[in-house]
Backbone and ligand atoms as CSV (ligand in chain L), in Angstrom:
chain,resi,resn,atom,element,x,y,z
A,1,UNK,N,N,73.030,20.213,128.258
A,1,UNK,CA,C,72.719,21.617,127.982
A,1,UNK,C,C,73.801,22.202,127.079
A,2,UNK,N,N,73.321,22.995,126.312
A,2,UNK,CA,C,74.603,24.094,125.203
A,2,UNK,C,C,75.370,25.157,125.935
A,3,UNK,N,N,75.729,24.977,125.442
A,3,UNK,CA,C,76.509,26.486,126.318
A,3,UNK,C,C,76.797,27.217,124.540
A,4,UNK,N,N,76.717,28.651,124.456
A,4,UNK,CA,C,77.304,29.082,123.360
A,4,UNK,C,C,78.870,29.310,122.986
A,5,UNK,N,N,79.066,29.333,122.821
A,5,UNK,CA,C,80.696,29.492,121.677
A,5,UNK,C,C,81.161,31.020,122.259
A,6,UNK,N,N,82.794,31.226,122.394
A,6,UNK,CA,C,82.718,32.662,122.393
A,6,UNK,C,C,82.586,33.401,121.108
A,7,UNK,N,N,82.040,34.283,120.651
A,7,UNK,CA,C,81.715,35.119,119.461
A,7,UNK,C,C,82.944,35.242,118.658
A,8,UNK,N,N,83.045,34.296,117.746
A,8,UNK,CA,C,84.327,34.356,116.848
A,8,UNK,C,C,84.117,34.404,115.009
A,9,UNK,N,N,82.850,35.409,115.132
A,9,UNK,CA,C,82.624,35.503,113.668
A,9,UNK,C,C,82.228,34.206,113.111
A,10,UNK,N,N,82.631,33.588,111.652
A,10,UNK,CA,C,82.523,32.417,111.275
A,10,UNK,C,C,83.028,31.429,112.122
A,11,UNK,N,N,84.656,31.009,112.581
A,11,UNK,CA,C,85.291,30.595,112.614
A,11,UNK,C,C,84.965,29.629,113.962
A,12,UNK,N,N,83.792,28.851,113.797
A,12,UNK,CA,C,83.601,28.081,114.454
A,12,UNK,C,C,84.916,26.755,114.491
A,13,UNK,N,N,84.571,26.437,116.051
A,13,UNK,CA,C,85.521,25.457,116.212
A,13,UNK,C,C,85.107,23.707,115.880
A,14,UNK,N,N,86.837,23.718,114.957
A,14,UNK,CA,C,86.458,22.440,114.158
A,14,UNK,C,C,86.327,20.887,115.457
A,15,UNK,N,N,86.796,21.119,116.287
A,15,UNK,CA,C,86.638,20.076,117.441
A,15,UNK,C,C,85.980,20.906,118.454
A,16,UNK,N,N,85.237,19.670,119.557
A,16,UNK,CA,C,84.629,20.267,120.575
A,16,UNK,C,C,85.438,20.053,121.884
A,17,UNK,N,N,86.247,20.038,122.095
A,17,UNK,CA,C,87.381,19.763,123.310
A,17,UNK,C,C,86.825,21.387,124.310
A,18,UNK,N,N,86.370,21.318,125.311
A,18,UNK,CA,C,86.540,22.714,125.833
A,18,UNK,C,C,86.959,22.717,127.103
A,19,UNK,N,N,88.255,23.467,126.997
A,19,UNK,CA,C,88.829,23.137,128.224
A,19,UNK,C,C,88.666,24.075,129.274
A,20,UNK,N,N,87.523,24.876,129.204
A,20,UNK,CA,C,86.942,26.110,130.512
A,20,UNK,C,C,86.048,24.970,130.868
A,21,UNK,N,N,85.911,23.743,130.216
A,21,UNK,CA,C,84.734,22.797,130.837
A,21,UNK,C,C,85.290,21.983,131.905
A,22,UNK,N,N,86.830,21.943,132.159
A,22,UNK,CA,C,87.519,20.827,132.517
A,22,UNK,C,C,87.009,21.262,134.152
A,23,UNK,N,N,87.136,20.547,135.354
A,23,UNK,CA,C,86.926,20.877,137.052
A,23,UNK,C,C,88.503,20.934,136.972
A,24,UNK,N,N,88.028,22.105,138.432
A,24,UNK,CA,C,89.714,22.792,138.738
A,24,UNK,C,C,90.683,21.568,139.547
A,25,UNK,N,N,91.371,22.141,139.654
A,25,UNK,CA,C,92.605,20.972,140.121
A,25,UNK,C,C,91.843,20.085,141.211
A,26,UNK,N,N,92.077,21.199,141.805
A,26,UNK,CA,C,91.812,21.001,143.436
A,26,UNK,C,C,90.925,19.335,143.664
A,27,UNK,N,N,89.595,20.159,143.067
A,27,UNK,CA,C,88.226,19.461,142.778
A,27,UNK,C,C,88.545,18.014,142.400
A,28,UNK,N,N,89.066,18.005,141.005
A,28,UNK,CA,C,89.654,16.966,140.424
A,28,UNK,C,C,90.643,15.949,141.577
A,29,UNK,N,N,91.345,16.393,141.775
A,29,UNK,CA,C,92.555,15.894,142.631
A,29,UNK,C,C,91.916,14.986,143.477
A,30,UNK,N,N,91.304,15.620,144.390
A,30,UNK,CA,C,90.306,15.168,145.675
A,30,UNK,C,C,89.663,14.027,145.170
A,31,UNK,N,N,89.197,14.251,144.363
A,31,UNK,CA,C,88.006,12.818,143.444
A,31,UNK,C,C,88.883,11.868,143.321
A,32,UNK,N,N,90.094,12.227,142.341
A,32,UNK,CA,C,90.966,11.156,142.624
A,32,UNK,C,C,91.679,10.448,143.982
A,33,UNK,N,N,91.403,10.596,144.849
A,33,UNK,CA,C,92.012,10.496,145.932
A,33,UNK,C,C,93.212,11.006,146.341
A,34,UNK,N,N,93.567,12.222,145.908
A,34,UNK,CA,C,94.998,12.349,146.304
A,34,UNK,C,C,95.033,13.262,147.178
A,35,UNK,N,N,96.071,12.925,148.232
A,35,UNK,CA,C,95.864,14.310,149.571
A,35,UNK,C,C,96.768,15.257,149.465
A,36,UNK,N,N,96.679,15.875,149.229
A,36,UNK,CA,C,98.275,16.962,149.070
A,36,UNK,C,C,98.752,17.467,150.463
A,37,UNK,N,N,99.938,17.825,150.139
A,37,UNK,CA,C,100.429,17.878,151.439
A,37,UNK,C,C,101.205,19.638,151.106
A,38,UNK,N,N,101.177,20.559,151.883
A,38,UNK,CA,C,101.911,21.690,151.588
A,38,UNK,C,C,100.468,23.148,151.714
A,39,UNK,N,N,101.328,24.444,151.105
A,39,UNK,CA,C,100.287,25.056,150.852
A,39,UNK,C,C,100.481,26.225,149.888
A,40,UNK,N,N,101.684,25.955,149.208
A,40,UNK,CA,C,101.981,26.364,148.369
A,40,UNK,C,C,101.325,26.459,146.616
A,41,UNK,N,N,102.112,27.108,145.610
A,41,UNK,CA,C,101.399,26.660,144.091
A,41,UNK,C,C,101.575,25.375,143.855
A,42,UNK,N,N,102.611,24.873,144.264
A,42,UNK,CA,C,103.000,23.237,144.543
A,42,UNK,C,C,103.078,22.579,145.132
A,43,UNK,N,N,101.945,21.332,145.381
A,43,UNK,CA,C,101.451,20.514,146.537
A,43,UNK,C,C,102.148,19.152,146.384
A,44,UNK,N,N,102.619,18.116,146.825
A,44,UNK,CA,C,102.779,17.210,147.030
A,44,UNK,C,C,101.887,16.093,147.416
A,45,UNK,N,N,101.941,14.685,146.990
A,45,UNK,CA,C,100.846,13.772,147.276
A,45,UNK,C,C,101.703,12.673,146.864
A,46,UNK,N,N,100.821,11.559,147.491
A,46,UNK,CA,C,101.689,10.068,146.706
A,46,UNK,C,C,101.337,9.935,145.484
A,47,UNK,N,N,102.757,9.611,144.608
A,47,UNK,CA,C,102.334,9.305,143.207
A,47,UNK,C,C,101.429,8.074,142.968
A,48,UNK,N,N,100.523,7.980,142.189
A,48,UNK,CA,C,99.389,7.001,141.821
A,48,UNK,C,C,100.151,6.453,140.953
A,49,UNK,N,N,101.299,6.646,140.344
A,49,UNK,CA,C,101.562,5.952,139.070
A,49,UNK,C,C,102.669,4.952,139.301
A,50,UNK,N,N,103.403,4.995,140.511
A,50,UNK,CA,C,104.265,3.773,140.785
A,50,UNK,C,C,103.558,3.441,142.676
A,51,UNK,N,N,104.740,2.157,143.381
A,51,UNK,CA,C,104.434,2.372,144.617
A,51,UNK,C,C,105.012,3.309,145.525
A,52,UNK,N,N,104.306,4.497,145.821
A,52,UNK,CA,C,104.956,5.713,146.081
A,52,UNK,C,C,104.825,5.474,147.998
A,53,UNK,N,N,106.153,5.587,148.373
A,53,UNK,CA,C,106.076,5.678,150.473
A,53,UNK,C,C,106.211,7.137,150.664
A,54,UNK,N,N,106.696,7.865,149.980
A,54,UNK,CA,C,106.999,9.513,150.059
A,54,UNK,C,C,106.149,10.182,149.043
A,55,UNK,N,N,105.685,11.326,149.461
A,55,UNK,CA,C,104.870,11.919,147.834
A,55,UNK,C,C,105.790,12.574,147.267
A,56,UNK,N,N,105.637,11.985,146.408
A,56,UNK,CA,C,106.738,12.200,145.007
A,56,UNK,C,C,105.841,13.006,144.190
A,57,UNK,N,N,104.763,12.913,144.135
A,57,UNK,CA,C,103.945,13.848,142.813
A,57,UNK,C,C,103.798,15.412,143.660
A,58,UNK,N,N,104.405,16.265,142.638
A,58,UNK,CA,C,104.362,17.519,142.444
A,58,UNK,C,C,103.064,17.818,141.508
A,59,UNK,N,N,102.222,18.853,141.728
A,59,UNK,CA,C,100.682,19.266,141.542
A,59,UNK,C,C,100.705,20.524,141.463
A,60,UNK,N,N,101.149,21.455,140.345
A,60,UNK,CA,C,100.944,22.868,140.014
A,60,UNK,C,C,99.341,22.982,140.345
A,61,UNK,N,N,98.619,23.247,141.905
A,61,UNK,CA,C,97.489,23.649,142.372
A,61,UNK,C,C,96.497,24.603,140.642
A,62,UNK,N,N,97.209,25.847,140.843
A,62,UNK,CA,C,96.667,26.570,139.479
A,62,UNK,C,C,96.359,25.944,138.017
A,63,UNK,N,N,96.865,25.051,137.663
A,63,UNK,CA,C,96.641,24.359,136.441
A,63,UNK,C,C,96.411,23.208,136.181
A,64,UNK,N,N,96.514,22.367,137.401
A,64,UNK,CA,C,96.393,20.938,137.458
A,64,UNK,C,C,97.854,20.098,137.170
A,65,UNK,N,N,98.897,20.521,136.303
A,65,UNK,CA,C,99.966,20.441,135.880
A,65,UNK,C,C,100.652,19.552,137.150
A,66,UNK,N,N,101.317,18.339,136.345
A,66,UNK,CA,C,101.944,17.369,137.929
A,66,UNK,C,C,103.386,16.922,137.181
A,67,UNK,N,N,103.992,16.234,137.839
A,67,UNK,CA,C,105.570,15.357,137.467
A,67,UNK,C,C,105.608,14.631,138.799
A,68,UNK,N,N,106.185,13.913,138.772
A,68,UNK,CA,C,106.606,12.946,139.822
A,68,UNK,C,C,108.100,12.720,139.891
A,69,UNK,N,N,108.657,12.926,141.003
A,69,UNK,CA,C,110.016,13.437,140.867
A,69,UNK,C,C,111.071,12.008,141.177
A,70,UNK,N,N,109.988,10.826,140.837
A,70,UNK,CA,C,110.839,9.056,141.228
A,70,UNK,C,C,110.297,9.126,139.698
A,71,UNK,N,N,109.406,8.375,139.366
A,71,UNK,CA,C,108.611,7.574,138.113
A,71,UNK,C,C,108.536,8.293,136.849
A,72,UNK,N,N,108.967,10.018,136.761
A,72,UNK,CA,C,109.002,10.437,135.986
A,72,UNK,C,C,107.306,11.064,135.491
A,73,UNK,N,N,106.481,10.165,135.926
A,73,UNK,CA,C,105.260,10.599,135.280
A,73,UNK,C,C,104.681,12.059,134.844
A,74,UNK,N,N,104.227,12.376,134.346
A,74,UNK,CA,C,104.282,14.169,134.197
A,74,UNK,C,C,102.924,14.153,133.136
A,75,UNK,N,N,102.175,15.386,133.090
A,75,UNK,CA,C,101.585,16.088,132.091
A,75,UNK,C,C,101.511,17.767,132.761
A,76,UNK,N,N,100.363,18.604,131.646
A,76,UNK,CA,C,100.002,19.775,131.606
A,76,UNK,C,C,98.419,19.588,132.526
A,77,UNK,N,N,98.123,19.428,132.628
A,77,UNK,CA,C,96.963,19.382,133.323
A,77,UNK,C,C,95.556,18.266,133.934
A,78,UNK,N,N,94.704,18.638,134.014
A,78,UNK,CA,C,94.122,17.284,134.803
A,78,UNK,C,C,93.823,16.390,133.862
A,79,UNK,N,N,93.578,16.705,132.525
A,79,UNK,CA,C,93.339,16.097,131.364
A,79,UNK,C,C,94.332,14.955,131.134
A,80,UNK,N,N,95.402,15.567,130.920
A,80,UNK,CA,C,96.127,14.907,130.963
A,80,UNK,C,C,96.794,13.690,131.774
A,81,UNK,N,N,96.629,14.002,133.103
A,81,UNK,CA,C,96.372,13.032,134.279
A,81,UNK,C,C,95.173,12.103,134.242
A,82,UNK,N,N,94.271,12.589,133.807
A,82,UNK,CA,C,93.389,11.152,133.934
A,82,UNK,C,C,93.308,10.256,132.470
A,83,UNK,N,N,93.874,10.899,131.478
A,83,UNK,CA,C,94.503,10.269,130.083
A,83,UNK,C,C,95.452,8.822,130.993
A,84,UNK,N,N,96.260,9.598,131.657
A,84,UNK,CA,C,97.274,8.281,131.997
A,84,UNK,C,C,96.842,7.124,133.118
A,85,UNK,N,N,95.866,7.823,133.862
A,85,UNK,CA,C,95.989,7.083,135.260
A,85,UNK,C,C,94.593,5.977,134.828
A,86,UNK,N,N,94.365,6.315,133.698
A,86,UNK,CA,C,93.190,5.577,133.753
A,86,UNK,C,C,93.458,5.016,131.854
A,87,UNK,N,N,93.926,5.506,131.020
A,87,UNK,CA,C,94.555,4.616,130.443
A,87,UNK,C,C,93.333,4.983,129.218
A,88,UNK,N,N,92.788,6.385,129.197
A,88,UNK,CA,C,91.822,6.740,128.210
A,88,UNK,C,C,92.670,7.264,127.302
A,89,UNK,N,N,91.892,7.631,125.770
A,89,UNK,CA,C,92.342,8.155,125.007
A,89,UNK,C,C,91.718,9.701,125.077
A,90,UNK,N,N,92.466,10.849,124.515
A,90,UNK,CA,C,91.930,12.541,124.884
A,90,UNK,C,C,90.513,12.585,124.717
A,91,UNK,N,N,89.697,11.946,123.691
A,91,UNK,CA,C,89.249,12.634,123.714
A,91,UNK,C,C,88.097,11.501,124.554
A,92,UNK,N,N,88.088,10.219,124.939
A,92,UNK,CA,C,87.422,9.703,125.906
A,92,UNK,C,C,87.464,10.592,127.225
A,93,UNK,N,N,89.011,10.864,127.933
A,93,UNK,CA,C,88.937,11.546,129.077
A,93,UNK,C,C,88.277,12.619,129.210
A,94,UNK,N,N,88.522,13.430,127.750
A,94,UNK,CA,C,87.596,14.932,127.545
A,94,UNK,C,C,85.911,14.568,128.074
A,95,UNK,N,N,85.601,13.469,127.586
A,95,UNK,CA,C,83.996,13.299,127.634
A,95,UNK,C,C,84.411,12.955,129.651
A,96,UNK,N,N,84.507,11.904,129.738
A,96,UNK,CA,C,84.788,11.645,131.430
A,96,UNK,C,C,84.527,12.678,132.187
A,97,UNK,N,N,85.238,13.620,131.984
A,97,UNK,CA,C,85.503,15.248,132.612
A,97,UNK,C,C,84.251,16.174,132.639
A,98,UNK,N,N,83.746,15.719,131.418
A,98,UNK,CA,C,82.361,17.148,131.234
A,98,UNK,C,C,83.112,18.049,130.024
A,99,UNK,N,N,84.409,18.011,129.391
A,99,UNK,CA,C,85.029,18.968,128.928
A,99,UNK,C,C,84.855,18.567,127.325
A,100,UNK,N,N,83.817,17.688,127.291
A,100,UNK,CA,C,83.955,17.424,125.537
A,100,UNK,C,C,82.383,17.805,125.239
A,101,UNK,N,N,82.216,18.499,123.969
A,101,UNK,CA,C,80.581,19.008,123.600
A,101,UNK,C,C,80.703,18.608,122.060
A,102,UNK,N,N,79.517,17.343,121.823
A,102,UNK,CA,C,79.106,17.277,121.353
A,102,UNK,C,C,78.391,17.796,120.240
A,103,UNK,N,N,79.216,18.254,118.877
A,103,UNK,CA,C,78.085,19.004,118.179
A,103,UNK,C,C,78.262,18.289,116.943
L,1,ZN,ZN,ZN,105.602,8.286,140.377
């Protein structure tokens, strides 16, 4: 299905990346299997990206935004997390997500 554009005169957008398309953290997170622990803006979980016994991954809840405070691992958002954990390129993960449109 289309969804329309926000009303920006000509200045249609030269890529279709849309990131109001991306699922919220939370949502995301869960799918991935990760349990957070806390109940704060910053949740804790085992890092997926090394062998984690303590949760080391930090999870900005509001933005998806993570770091891992052993392995270093880090991005800005869920996009970015499933770029790494799964070893896609942006704009493969964009499609994965629902967050890439086709035009
Ligand atoms: Zn880690």
């Amino acid at each position: 299905m289309r969804r329309a554009y926000p009303t920006r005169g000509l200045n249609r957008p030269a890529f279709a990346f849309r990131r109001d398309w991306l699922p919220d953290a939370v949502t995301y997170y869960r799918e991935q299997s990760l349990k957070f622990i806390g109940r704060g803006a910053w949740r804790s979980a085992l890092c997926p990206f090394h062998a984690d016994t303590t949760p080391s991954l930090r999870v900005r809840i509001e933005t998806g935004a993570f770091r891992c405070m052993v392995c270093g691992a880090h991005g800005g958002d869920v996009l970015a997390f499933h770029m790494l954990r799964h070893g896609l390129r942006f704009i493969e993960a964009a499609r994965a997500l629902g967050a890439w449109e086709d035009v």
